[in-house]
N, C-alpha and C positions, 0 to 999 in steps of 0.2 A: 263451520268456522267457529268452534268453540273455543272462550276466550276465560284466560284468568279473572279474577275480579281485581288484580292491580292491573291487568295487561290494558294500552290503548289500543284504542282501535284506530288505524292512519285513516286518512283520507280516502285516500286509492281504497280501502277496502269497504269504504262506505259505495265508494261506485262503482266497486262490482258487485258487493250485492244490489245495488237499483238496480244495475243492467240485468239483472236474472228475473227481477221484475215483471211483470205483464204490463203494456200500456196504460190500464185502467188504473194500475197499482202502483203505476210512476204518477202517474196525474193526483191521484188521494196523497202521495207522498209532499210533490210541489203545491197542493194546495197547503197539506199540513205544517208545513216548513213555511210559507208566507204566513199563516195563521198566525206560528208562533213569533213571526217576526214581527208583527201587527202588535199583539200583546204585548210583546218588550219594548215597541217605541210609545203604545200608552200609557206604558209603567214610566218610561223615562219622563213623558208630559206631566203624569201625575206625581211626581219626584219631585219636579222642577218647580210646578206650583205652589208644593207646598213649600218649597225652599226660599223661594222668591215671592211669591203670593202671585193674585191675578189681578192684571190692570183692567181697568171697563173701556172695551171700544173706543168710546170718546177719549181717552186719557192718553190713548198708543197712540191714537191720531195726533193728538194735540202734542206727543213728544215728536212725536216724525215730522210733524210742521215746523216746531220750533229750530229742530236739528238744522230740517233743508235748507228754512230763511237764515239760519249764521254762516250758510256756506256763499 
């Protein structure tokens, strides 16, 4: 399945190549695919922190307490 370098590649033919897969080589696949989804939502953490900064324990607490008692 030899592809242009503009051409997409759909979905559907993302799973049929798995399915031609070996078990062993679908499983290295789903681990690699979570992998990389690990690393994107560490990247988004370390985005966020540095956009926002980081509160200290005591502080998050101390806003969540304050929050619940005005309710």
């Amino acid at each position: 399945m030899q592809q242009k370098p503009d051409e997409k590649v759909t979905f559907d033919q993302v799973l049929h190549l798995a399915d031609q897969l070996s078990p062993a080589e679908q499983e290295r696949l789903v681990d690699e695919i979570k992998l990389q989804w690990m690393r994107r939502a560490v990247e988004e953490g370390e985005d966020s922190i540095q956009e926002r900064g980081l509160k200290s324990a005591d502080e998050a607490f101390r806003e969540l307490q304050d929050r619940y008692k005005s309710k």
